[in-house]
C-alpha positions as CSV (number, residue, x, y, z in Angstrom):
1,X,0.0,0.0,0.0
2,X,1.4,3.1,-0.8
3,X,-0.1,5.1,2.5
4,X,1.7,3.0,5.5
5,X,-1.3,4.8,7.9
6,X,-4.5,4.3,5.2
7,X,-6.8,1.2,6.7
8,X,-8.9,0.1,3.9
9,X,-12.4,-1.2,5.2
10,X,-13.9,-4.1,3.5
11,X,-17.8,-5.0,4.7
12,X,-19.2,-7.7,3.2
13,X,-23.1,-7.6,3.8
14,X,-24.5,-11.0,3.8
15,X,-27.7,-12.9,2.9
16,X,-29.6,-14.6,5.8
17,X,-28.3,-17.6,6.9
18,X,-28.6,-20.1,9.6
19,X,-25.2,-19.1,11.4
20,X,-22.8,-16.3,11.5
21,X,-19.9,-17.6,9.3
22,X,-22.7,-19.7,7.2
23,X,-20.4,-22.2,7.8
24,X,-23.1,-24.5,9.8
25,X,-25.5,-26.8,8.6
26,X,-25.5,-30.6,6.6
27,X,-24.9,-28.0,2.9
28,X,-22.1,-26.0,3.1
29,X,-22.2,-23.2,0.4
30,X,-18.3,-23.2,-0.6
31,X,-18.6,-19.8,-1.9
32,X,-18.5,-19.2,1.8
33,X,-15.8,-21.1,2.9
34,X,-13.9,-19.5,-0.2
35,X,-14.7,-16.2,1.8
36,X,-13.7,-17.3,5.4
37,X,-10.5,-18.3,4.0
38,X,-9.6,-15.6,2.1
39,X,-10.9,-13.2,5.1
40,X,-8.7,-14.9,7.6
41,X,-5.4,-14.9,5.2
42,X,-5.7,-11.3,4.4
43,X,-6.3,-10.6,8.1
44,X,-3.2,-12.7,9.0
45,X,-1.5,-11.0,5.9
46,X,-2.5,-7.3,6.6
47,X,-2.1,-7.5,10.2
48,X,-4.5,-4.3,11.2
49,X,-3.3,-2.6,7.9
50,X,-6.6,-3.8,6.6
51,X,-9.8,-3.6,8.4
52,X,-12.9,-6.4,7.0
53,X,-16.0,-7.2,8.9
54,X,-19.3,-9.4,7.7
55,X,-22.7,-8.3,8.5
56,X,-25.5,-10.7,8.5
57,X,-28.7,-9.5,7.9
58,X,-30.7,-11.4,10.3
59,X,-28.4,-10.5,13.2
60,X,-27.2,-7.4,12.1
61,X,-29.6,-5.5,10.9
62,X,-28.7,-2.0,12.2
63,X,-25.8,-2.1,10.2
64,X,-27.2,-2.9,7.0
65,X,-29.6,0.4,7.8
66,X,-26.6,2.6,8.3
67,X,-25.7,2.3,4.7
68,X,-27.5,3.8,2.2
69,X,-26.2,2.2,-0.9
70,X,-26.7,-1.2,0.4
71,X,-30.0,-0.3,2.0
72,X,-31.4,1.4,-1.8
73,X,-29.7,-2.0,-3.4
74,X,-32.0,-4.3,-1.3
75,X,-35.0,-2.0,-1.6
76,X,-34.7,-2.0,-5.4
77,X,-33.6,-5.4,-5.6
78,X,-34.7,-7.5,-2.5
79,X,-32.0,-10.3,-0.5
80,X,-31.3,-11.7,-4.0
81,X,-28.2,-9.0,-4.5
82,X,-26.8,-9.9,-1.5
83,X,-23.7,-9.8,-0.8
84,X,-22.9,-6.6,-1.0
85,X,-19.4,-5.7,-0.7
86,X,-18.3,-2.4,0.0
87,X,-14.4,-0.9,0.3
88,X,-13.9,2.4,2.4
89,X,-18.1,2.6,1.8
90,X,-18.1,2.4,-2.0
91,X,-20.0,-1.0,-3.5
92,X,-17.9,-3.0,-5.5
93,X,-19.6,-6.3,-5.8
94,X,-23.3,-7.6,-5.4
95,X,-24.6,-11.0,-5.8
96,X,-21.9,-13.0,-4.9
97,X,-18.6,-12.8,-2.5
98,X,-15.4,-11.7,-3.9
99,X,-12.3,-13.9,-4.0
100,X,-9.1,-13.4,-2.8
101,X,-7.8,-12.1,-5.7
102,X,-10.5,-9.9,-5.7
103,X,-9.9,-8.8,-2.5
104,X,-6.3,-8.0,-2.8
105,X,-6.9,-6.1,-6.0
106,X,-9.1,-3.7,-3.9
107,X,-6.7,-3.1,-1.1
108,X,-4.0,-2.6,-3.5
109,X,-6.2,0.4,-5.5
110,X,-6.1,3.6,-4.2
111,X,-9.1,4.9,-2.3
Protein backbone atom coordinates (compact mmCIF):
# COMPACT_ATOMS: atom_id res chain seq x y z
CA UNK A 1 0.00 0.00 0.00
CA UNK A 2 1.42 3.10 -0.76
CA UNK A 3 -0.08 5.10 2.50
CA UNK A 4 1.72 3.05 5.49
CA UNK A 5 -1.34 4.79 7.89
CA UNK A 6 -4.46 4.27 5.17
CA UNK A 7 -6.77 1.16 6.72
CA UNK A 8 -8.87 0.10 3.90
CA UNK A 9 -12.35 -1.20 5.19
CA UNK A 10 -13.94 -4.09 3.47
CA UNK A 11 -17.78 -4.99 4.65
CA UNK A 12 -19.18 -7.73 3.24
CA UNK A 13 -23.06 -7.56 3.82
CA UNK A 14 -24.53 -11.00 3.82
CA UNK A 15 -27.72 -12.92 2.86
CA UNK A 16 -29.59 -14.63 5.81
CA UNK A 17 -28.28 -17.57 6.86
CA UNK A 18 -28.58 -20.14 9.56
CA UNK A 19 -25.18 -19.07 11.36
CA UNK A 20 -22.83 -16.29 11.46
CA UNK A 21 -19.92 -17.62 9.26
CA UNK A 22 -22.69 -19.69 7.22
CA UNK A 23 -20.40 -22.19 7.83
CA UNK A 24 -23.10 -24.53 9.83
CA UNK A 25 -25.50 -26.79 8.62
CA UNK A 26 -25.51 -30.59 6.62
CA UNK A 27 -24.93 -28.03 2.91
CA UNK A 28 -22.11 -26.02 3.15
CA UNK A 29 -22.20 -23.23 0.45
CA UNK A 30 -18.31 -23.25 -0.57
CA UNK A 31 -18.56 -19.81 -1.90
CA UNK A 32 -18.53 -19.20 1.79
CA UNK A 33 -15.80 -21.06 2.87
CA UNK A 34 -13.92 -19.49 -0.15
CA UNK A 35 -14.75 -16.23 1.79
CA UNK A 36 -13.74 -17.33 5.40
CA UNK A 37 -10.51 -18.30 3.96
CA UNK A 38 -9.63 -15.64 2.07
CA UNK A 39 -10.93 -13.16 5.09
CA UNK A 40 -8.74 -14.89 7.60
CA UNK A 41 -5.42 -14.95 5.17
CA UNK A 42 -5.75 -11.35 4.36
CA UNK A 43 -6.32 -10.58 8.12
CA UNK A 44 -3.17 -12.66 9.00
CA UNK A 45 -1.47 -10.97 5.93
CA UNK A 46 -2.46 -7.33 6.58
CA UNK A 47 -2.09 -7.51 10.19
CA UNK A 48 -4.50 -4.32 11.19
CA UNK A 49 -3.32 -2.62 7.95
CA UNK A 50 -6.63 -3.78 6.58
CA UNK A 51 -9.79 -3.59 8.42
CA UNK A 52 -12.89 -6.44 6.98
CA UNK A 53 -15.99 -7.17 8.95
CA UNK A 54 -19.33 -9.41 7.69
CA UNK A 55 -22.67 -8.27 8.52
CA UNK A 56 -25.48 -10.66 8.51
CA UNK A 57 -28.73 -9.49 7.94
CA UNK A 58 -30.73 -11.37 10.33
CA UNK A 59 -28.43 -10.51 13.18
CA UNK A 60 -27.21 -7.38 12.13
CA UNK A 61 -29.63 -5.51 10.91
CA UNK A 62 -28.73 -2.04 12.20
CA UNK A 63 -25.81 -2.11 10.22
CA UNK A 64 -27.23 -2.89 6.95
CA UNK A 65 -29.64 0.39 7.80
CA UNK A 66 -26.61 2.64 8.31
CA UNK A 67 -25.71 2.29 4.68
CA UNK A 68 -27.50 3.78 2.20
CA UNK A 69 -26.15 2.17 -0.87
CA UNK A 70 -26.67 -1.17 0.39
CA UNK A 71 -29.98 -0.26 2.04
CA UNK A 72 -31.41 1.40 -1.81
CA UNK A 73 -29.72 -2.00 -3.38
CA UNK A 74 -32.01 -4.30 -1.26
CA UNK A 75 -35.00 -1.96 -1.61
CA UNK A 76 -34.69 -2.01 -5.42
CA UNK A 77 -33.56 -5.44 -5.59
CA UNK A 78 -34.65 -7.52 -2.47
CA UNK A 79 -31.97 -10.28 -0.47
CA UNK A 80 -31.34 -11.73 -4.03
CA UNK A 81 -28.24 -8.98 -4.46
CA UNK A 82 -26.75 -9.90 -1.48
CA UNK A 83 -23.67 -9.83 -0.84
CA UNK A 84 -22.92 -6.64 -1.01
CA UNK A 85 -19.37 -5.70 -0.69
CA UNK A 86 -18.30 -2.42 0.03
CA UNK A 87 -14.35 -0.93 0.34
CA UNK A 88 -13.91 2.37 2.36
CA UNK A 89 -18.11 2.56 1.85
CA UNK A 90 -18.11 2.39 -2.01
CA UNK A 91 -19.99 -0.95 -3.53
CA UNK A 92 -17.87 -2.98 -5.52
CA UNK A 93 -19.57 -6.33 -5.85
CA UNK A 94 -23.31 -7.60 -5.41
CA UNK A 95 -24.62 -11.04 -5.75
CA UNK A 96 -21.87 -12.97 -4.88
CA UNK A 97 -18.60 -12.76 -2.46
CA UNK A 98 -15.40 -11.74 -3.90
CA UNK A 99 -12.31 -13.93 -4.02
CA UNK A 100 -9.14 -13.41 -2.78
CA UNK A 101 -7.75 -12.06 -5.69
CA UNK A 102 -10.51 -9.85 -5.73
CA UNK A 103 -9.94 -8.77 -2.49
CA UNK A 104 -6.31 -7.99 -2.79
CA UNK A 105 -6.93 -6.09 -5.96
CA UNK A 106 -9.13 -3.74 -3.86
CA UNK A 107 -6.73 -3.14 -1.06
CA UNK A 108 -4.03 -2.60 -3.50
CA UNK A 109 -6.17 0.42 -5.50
CA UNK A 110 -6.09 3.63 -4.21
CA UNK A 111 -9.06 4.87 -2.32
Amino acid sequence: MNNATEVKKIEIFDPPMCCVSGLCGPDIDPALLDINEAILKIKKEFDGQVQIERYLLSQQGPKFMQQPEVMKRLQTNGVEILPVTLVNGKVVKEREYPGYEELMKYIKEKS
